[in-house]
N, C-alpha and C positions, 0 to 999 in steps of 0.2 A: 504494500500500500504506500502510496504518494506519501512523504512528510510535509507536513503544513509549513510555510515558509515563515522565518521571524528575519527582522535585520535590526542591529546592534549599532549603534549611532552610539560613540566615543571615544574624545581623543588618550583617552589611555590604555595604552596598548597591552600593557598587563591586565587590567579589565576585562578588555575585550576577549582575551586569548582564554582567562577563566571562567569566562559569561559561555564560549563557547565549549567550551570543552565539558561544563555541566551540563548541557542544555541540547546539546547536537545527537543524543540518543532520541530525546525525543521529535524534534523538529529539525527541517533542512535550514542551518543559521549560515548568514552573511554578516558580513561586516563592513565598517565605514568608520574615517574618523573625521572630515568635516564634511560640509553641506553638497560638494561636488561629488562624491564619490559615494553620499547618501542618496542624493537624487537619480543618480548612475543605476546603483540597484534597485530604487523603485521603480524604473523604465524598464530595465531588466528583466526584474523578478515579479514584481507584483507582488510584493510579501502581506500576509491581513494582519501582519502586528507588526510592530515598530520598537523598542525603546529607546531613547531619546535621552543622552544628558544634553542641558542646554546652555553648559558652558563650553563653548567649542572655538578652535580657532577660526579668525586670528586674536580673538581678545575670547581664551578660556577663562578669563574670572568676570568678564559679564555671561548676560542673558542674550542677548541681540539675536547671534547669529543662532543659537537652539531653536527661539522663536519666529526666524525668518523662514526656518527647514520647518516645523511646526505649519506656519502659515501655505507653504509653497506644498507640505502632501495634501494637508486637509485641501486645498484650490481642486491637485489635479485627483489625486485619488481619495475621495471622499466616505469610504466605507473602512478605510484601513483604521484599525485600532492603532491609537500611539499612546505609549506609557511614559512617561516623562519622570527620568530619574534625578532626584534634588538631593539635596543636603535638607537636616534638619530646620537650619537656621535659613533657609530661602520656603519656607510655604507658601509664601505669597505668592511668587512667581508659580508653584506647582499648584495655587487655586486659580489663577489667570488664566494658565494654560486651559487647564479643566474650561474655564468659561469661554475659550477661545473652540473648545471642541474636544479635546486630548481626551480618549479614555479612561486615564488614572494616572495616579502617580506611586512613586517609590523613592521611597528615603536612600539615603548610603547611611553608614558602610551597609552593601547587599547583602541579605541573608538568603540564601538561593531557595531553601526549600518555601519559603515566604514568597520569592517573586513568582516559584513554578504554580504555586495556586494560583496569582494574579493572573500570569501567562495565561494558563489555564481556560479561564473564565473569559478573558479577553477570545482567544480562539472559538471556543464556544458560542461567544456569541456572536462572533465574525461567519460561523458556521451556518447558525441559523438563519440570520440576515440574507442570505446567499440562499439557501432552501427557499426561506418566503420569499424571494423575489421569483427563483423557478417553478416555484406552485402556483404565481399569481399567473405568470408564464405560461401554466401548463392549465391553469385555469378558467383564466379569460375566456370573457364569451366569444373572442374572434377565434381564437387559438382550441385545436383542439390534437392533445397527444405530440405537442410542440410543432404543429402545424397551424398555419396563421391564412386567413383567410375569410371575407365575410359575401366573396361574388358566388352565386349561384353553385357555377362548376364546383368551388368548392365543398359549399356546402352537401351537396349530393355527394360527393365522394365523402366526407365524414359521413354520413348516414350508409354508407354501401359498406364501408369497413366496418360498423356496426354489428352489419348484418351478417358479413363473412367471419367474420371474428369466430363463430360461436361453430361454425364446422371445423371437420381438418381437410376438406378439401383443396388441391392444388390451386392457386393463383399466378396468374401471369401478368405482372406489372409493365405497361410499356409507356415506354415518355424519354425524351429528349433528355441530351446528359444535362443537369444539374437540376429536375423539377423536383428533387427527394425522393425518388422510386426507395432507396434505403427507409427514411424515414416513414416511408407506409407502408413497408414490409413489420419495420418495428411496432406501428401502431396498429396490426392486425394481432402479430403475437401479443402487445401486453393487453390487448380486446378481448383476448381469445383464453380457450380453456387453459391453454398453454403457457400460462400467463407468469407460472412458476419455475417451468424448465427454462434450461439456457436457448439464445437465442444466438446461433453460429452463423456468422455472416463469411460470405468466402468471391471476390472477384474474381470468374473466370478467366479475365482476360489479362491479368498482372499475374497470375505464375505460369512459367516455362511447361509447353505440352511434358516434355519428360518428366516433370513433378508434379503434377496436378491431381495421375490417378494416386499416388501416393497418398497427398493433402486429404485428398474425397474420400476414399478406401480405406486408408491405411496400409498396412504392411507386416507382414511375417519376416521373426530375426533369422537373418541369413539370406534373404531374398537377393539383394546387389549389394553390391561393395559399398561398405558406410549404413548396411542396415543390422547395427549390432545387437538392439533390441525390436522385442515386436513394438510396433504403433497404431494408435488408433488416429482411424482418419475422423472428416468433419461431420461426415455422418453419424456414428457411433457417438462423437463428441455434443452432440443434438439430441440424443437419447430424451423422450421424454418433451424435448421444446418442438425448435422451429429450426428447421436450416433454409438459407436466405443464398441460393444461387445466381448472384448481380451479373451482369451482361452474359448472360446464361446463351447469346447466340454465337458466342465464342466459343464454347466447349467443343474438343474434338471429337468428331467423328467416334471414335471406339467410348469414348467416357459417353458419348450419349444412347448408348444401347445400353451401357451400365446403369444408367440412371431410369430409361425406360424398362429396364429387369424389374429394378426397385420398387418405380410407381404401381408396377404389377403386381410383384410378391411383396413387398414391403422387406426383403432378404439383402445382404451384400456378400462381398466373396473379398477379402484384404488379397494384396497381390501377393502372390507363392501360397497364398492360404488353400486350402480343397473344402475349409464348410461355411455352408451356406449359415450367414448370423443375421437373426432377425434382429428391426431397429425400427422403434416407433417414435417417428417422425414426421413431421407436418413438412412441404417443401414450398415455399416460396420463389418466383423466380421473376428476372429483372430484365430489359433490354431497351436499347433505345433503337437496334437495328428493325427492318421489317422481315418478321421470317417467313411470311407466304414469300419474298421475293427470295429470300436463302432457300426455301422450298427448294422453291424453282431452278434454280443455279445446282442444286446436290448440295449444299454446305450444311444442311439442316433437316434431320429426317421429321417429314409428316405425321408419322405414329406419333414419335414424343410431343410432339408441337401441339397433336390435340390431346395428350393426357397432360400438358403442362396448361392448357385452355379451358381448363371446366370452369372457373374463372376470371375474366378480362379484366383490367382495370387501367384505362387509359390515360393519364396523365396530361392534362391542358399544362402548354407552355406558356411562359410566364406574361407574352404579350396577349395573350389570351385573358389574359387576369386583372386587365385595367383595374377594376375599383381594388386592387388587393394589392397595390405595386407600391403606394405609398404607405399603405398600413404596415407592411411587409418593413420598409425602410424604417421608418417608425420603432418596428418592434425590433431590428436590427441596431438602431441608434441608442437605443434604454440599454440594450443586452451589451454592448461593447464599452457603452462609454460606462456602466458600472463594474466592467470588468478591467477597464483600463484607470478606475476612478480618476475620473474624468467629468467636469459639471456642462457637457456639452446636452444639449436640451431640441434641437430645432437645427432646422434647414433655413436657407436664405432662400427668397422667390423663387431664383435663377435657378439654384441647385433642383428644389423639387418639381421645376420646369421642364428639368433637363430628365430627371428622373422619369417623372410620367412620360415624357415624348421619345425614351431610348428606345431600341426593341428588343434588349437585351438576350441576345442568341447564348451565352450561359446561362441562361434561366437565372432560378433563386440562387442558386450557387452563387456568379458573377455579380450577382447585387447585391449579397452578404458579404464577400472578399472584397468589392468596393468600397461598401460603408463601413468594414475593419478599417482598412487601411488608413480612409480618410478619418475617422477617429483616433487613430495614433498619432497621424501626422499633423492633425491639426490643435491651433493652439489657441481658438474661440471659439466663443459660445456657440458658435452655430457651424454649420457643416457648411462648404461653398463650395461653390463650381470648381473651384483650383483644388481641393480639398481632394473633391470626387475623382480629379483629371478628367475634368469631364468639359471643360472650358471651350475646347475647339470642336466637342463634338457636333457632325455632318450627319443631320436626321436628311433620308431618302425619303422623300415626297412619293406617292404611287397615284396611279391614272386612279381618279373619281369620279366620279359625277357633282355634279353642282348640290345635289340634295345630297349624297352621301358626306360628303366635305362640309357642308353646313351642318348636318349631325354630328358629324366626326369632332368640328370643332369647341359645337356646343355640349357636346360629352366630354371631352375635355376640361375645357373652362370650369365647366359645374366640379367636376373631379376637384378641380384644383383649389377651386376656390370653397367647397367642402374639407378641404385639408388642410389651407390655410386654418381655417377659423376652427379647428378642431373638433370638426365633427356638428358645431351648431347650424344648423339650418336656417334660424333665422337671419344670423350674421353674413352666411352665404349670401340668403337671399338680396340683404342690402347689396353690398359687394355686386353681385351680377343686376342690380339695376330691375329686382322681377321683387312680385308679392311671393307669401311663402306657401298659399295653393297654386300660384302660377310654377314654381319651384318643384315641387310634389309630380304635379303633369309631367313638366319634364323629364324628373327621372323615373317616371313611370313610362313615359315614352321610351327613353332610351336606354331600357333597363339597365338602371345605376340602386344598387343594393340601397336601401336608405339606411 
């Protein structure tokens, strides 16, 4: 299991070296002794505790520079615990602190087993804070199963995983790389009965044909050179859950009569093995390729295609998703910038202009690795066109009609000016110049989710 990160802010190095040396069993600890090399590791690391003495150079018998480091994580990363270590005779400064934000404080000379319950406590509920903010995540009415969405398409695909959840019949996911084909592979198994087995995810098309049936299957000791013990493949390691076979139109040729055995007998055979091992497993499967066209070509046998088809689940890309592209970015800007603590809040006009009119070909993918980026790199309140690198972008116009362009624009406009104003309809409505039954028509007309 991961260790929770701490970083140790002070210039004495004997300190430091014993703060760490007690402490590093329990948590992964760094170290810093002024404000450059403190700030360094919280870009870094992203540590949820901090302590902090705040006499540092270049003047360690003030305060100044403690409270300057103090002031500059609480700006950018606002969830981090900081303990501020004082002397006796400075409380003041360590109840200021406190007011200023700081978690607690801690006297010298340190008594370790003293600070490790503060620690403690501090992590714990740097823990929590982090849980609630993934549950409001996973609980929102847009969001369901960490899928965000409030346009139609969506919604009917939340209701269809619903319903498939509760079999173990095969599914076949198809959609375009990045629209989360993984992510609603996961959101069937934790739906589903199988809710408690493990859930084995495996890309067919990231390991090498010669080790793939190995991965799937497994293997008998003594089988090739370097198979010194037996091993269980990704099936057997599924026992009980979900195995999740992603660009499954990859699979070669001999692995897919393996796998159409399976869906038959629900039986495997490990390679050099001679018995036939039953494995109850539910199989999920992914592709963004088309395979009636791999049909056709011979790269893809027909039997397994219709027993991996009982059933479909199609995938809208992400231009497809208009009313769900800025809520999307939205939900991507909360989850970054408190993972970066970060008090970034909002988009400029320009950026979410840019945003709603991209037609982003990496789907959600390319629009969650955008708005990382631009959230590490930026260093205001609000996220900008330079932010996104999105400044120079060349939206392609397509052949219209005069009435379809006049929709086109006025779904638009409403979108944006809906998202400006955070969702209020009436403030929309002022904004686009209409009453707010004249507003309703509209996006009743042009189906815009309200």
């Amino acid at each position: 299991m991961q260790k929770e990160k701490l970083l140790i802010v002070d210039d004495d190095e004997d300190l430091r070296t014993q703060m760490k040396w007690a402490l590093a069993t329990d948590y992964e600890v760094h170290l810093a002794e002024d404000r450059q090399s403190a700030m360094s590791v919280m870009l870094a690391k992203k540590p949820d505790v901090v302590t902090l003495d705040l006499g540092l150079p270049p003047n360690p018998a003030g305060v100044e520079e403690g409270f300057a480091i103090l002031n500059q994580i609480l700006d950018k990363y606002s969830s981090t615990k900081v303990i501020i270590i004082t002397g006796r005779g400075e409380k003041e400064h360590a109840l200021h602190a406190i007011d200023k934000g700081a978690y607690d404080f801690f006297y010298k000379p340190i008594e370790l087993d003293e600070l490790k319950i503060v620690l403690g406590r501090a992590f714990h509920i740097a823990r929590l804070e982090k849980e609630q903010f993934e549950l409001k995540q996973r609980l929102s009415g847009d969001t369901f199963e960490f899928m965000t969405g409030t346009s139609q398409v969506m919604q009917d695909l939340f209701s269809m995983i619903r319903k498939i959840s509760t079999t173990d019949a095969p599914v076949l996911i198809i959609g375009e790389s990045g629209t989360g084909k993984e992510l609603v592979a996961r959101a069937i198994h934790r739906q589903g009965l199988r809710k408690d087995g493990p859930f084995i995810p495996i890309n067919c098309s990231a390991i090498p044909e010669n080790l793939i049936e190995s991965e799937l299957f497994g293997h008998e000791k003594g089988t090739f050179t370097g198979a010194h013990t037996q091993r269980k493949g990704r099936f057997e390691m599924a026992e009980g859950g979900t195995l999740f076979l992603d660009e499954i139109g990859e699979l070669p040729s001999l692995l897919q009569v393996k796998l159409l055995r399976f869906l038959q007998e629900k039986t495997i055979e490990r390679i050099g093995g001679r018995q036939q091992i039953e494995v109850d497993t539910r199989i999920l499967a992914a592709t963004n390729r088309n395979l009636e066209e791999a049909i056709k070509a011979g790269t893809f046998r027909e039997d397994l295609y219709y027993r991996l088809n009982v059933i479909r689940i199609n995938l809208p890309p992400l231009r497809e998703r208009e009313a769900d592209i800025i809520l999307l970015a939205k939900t991507f800007l909360e989850r970054y910038s408190q993972e970066n603590r970060k008090k970034i809040k909002s988009f400029s006009g320009k950026a979410i202009d840019a945003i709603q009119g991209y037609a982003w070909p990496g789907n959600v993918r390319e629009l969650e690795n955008r708005i990382k980026r631009a959230v590490i790199m930026s260093d205001d309140k609000k996220i900008s066109l330079k932010d996104l690198e999105m400044e120079f972008l060349d939206i392609e116009s397509e052949r219209v009609t005069l009435k379809d362009a006049r929709e086109e624009l006025e779904k638009k406009l409403i979108i944006k000016a809906i998202a400006r104003n955070e969702n209020n309809l009436t403030k929309a409505a002022v904004e686009l110049g209409v009453s707010r039954p004249t507003l309703y028509d509209l996006m009743d007309k042009l189906q815009i989710p309200r």
